[in-house]
C-alpha positions in Angstrom: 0.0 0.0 0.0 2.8 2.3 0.7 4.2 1.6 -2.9 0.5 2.9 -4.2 0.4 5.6 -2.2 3.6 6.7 -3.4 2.8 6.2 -6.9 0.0 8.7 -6.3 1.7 11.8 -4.8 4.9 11.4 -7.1 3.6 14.3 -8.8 5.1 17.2 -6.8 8.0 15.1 -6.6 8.3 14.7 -10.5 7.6 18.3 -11.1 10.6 19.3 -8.6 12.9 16.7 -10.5 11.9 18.2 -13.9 12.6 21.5 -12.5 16.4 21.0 -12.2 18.6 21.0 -15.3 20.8 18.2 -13.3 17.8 15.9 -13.6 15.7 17.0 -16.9 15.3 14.7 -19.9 15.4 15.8 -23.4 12.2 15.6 -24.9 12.8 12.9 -27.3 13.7 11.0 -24.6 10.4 11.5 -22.7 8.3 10.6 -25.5 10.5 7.6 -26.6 10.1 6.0 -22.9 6.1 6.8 -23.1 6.2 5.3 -26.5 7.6 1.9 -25.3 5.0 2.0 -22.2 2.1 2.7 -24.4 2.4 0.6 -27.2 3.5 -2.6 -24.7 0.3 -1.7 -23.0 -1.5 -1.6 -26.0 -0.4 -4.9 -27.5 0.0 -7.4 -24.6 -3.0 -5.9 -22.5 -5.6 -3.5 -24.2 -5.8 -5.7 -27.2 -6.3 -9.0 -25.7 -8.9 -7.4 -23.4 -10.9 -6.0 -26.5 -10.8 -9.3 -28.9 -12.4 -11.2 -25.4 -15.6 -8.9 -25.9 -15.4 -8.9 -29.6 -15.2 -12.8 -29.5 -17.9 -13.0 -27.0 -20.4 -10.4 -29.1 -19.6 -11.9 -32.3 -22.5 -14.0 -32.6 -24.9 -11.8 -31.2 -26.6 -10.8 -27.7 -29.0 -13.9 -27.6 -25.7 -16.5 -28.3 -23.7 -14.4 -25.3 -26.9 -14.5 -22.9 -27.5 -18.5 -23.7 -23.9 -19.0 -22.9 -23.7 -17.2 -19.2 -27.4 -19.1 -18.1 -26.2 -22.2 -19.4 -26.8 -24.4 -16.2 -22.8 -25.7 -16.0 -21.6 -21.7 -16.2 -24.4 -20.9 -13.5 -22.4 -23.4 -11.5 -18.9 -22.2 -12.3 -20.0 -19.2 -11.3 -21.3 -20.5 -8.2 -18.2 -22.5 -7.4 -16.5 -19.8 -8.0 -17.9 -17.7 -5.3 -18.1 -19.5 -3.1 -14.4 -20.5 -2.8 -13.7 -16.3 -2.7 -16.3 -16.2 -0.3 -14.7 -18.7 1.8 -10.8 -18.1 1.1 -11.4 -14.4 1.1 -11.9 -13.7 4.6 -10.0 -16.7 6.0 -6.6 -14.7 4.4 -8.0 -11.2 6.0 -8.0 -12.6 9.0 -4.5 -14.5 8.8 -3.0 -11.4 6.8 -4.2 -9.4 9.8 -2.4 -11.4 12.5 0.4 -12.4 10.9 1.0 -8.8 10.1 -0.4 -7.3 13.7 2.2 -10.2 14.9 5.6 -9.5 12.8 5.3 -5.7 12.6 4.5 -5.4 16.4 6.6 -8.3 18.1 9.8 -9.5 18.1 10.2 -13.0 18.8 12.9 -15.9 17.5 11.8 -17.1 14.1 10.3 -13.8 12.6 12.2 -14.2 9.3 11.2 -17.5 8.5 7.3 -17.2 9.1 7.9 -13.8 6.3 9.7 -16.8 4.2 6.4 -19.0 4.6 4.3 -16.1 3.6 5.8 -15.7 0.4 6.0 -19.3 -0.6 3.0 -19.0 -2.9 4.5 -16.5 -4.8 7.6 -18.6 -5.9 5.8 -22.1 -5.7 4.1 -23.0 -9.3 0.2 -23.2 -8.7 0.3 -26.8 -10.4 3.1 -28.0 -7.7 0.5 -26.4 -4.5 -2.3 -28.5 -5.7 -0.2 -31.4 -6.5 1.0 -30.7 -3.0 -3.0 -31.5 -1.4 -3.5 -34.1 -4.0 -0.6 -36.1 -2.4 -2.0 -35.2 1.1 -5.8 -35.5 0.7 -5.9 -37.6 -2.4 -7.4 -41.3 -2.5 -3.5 -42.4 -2.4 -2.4 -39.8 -0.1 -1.3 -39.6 3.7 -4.5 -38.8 4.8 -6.8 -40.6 1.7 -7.1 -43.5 3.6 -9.0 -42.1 6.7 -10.9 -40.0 4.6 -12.7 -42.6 2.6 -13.1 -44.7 5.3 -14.7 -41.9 6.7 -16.8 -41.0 3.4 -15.0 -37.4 3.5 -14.2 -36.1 0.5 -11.5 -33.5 -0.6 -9.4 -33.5 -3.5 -12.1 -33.4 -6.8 -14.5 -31.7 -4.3 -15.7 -28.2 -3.0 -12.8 -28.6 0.0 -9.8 -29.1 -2.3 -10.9 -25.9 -4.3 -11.3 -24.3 -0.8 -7.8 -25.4 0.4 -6.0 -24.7 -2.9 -7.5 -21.4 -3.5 -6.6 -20.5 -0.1 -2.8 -21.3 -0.6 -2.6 -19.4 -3.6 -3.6 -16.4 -2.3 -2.8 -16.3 1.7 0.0 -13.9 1.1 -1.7 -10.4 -0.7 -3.4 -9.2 2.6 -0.6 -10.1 4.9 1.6 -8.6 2.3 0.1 -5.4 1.6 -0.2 -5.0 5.6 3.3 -6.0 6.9 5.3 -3.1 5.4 2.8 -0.7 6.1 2.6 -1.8 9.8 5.9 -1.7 10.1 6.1 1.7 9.2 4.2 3.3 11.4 5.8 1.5 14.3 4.1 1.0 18.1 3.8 4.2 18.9 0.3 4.7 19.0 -1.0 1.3 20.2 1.3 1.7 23.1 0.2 4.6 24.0 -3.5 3.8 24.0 -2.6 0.4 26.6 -1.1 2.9 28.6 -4.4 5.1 28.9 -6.1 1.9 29.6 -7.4 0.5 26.6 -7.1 -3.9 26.4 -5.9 -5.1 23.1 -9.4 -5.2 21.6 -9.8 -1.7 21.9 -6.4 -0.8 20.3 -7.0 -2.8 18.2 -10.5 -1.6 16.9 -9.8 2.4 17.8 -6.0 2.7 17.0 -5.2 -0.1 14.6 -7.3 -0.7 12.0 -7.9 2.9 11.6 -4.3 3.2 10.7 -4.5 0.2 7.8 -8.0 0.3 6.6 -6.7 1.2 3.1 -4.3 -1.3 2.9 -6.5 -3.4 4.0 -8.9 -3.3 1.8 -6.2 -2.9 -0.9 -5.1 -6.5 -0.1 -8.7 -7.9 0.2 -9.4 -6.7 -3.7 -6.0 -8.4 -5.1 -6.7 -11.4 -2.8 -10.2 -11.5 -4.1 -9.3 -10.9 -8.0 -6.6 -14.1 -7.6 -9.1 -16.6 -6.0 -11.6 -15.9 -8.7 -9.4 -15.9 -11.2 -7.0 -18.8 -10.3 -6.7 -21.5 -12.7 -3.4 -23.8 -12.0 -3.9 -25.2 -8.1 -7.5 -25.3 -9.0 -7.0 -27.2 -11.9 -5.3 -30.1 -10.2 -7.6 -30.6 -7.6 -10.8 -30.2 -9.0 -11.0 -33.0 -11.6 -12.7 -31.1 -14.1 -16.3 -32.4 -13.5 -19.2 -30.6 -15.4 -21.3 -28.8 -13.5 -20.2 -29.6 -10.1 -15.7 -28.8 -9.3 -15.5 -26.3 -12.5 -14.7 -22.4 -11.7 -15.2 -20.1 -14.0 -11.8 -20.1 -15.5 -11.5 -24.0 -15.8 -15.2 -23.8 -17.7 -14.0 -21.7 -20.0 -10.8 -23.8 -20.8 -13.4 -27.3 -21.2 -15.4 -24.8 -23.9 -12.9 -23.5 -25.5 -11.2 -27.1 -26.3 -14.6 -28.5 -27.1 -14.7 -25.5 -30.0 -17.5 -23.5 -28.6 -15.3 -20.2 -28.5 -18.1 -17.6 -28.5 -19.2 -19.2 -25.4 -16.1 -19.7 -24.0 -15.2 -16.5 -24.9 -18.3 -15.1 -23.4 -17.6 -16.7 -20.0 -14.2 -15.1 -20.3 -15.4 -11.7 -20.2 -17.0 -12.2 -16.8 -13.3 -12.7 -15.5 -12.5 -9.6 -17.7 -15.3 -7.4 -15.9 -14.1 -8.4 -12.7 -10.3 -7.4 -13.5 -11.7 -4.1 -14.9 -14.0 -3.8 -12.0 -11.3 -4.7 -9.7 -8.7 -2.0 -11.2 -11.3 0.5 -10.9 -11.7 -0.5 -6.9 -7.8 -0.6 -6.8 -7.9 3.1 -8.5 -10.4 4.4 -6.0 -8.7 2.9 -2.8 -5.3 3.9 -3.6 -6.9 7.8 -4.1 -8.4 7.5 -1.3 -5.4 6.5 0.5 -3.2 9.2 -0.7 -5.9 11.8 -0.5 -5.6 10.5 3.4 -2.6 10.9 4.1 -1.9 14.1 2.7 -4.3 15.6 4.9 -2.8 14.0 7.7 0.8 15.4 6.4 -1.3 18.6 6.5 -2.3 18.5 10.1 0.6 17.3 11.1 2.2 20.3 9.3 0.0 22.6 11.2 
């Protein structure tokens, strides 16, 4: 969050560095780098963005429609929800203590629990849900209980669950870490002293402070478990209409050669990522608007 914020009130910052003939650019030089940005955005992400809406429209509105209420897309979608719904919240509140736990403690083994948390990040999302396959699978360390027990995980609602969550466990406690960090103990420490138990300094001093990140991290977390594809992949077993998210339902469409439905599917992942950069957008203005006032009062 406090690379975001950043982002956002570099512009006094530029304008003093442009001011200085140490640090000025020749023009061509400006527009050259612009050039590069704009034309690599153009062609590896506006372009791919607009065929996925051309390809979905390019039968018509009644071929788009019949593709998102067909009953196995109803359940991706479904599916899909309901593993955000569940992994969503179970990382806010991990992301929360982890963070509440490194930035504000000190205690033997710090480093390698900031190691764990960004093991998603560097681990393939094929090898995580191979990982619960060969713990929860019918020839696993645990498959043996669970059938005898009728439980079912891997090619089920739980594996999705458990795989989704891995993938995306670090974005909250990420986003919330560094910022935590930065603004130290100060405050909390201060409000046990007055009295306050940790519930209160929590709730009154606390998440005041990281709201914004916060809810920065919620939004990516969110955006990756709806839109993960590789862990899910593993563990779900592809069955119609029952362990298919919507990205996995679009692959089985687009292999079985129905690509305007496929396609159509697809854009629902492509509203969310524009819907999501538009949340992104809003919270990270938010955030800077924020703490420029509090620079202000500070100031005065």
């Amino acid at each position: 969050m406090a690379g975001a914020t950043t982002l956002h009130l570099g512009g006094d910052h530029a304008a003093r560095f442009e001011s200085r003939a140490a640090t000025r650019e020749a023009p061509w030089v400006k527009w050259l780098i612009l050039g590069v940005s704009l034309t690599f955005f153009a062609t590896f992400l506006l372009m791919p963005l607009i065929a996925v809406f051309v390809e979905a429209f390019r039968k018509g509105w009644g071929t788009y429609l019949t593709a998102l209420s067909d009953p196995d897309a109803l359940s991706a979608v479904r599916l899909t929800l309901t593993a955000a719904l569940i992994a969503v919240p179970l990382n806010l509140v991990f992301g929360v203590c982890a963070a509440w736990a490194i930035a504000k403690f000190e205690f033997r083994g710090k480093q390698f629990l900031i190691t764990l948390i960004d093991l998603p990040f560097s681990v393939s999302p094929v090898i995580a849900g191979l990982v619960w396959v060969l713990l929860f699978g019918a020839q696993g360390w645990f498959g043996g209980w669970l059938m005898a027990n009728d439980l079912k995980v891997i090619f089920a609602v739980p594996g999705i669950v458990l795989a989704t969550v891995f993938v995306t466990f670090p974005f909250v406690a990420r986003e919330l870490i560094p910022l935590m960090q930065a603004q130290g103990r100060e405050e909390e420490e201060a409000s046990v002293v007055l009295g306050a138990n940790g519930f209160q300094t929590f709730w009154h001093v606390t998440l005041p402070n990281i709201k914004w990140g916060l809810m920065y991290g919620v939004i990516l977390c969110n955006a990756r478990a709806m839109g993960e594809f590789g862990a899910v992949s593993v563990v779900s077993g592809h069955i119609r209409g029952q362990t298919n998210t919507l990205p996995l339902h679009v692959e089985i469409l687009y292999n079985e050669y129905q690509f305007a439905a496929a396609f159509a599917v697809a854009s629902l992942l492509a509203l969310l990522a524009i819907v999501t950069l538009v949340i992104k957008t809003w919270v990270e203005n938010r955030a800077a608007r924020a703490l420029k006032d509090s620079i202000k009062d500070d100031a005065s």
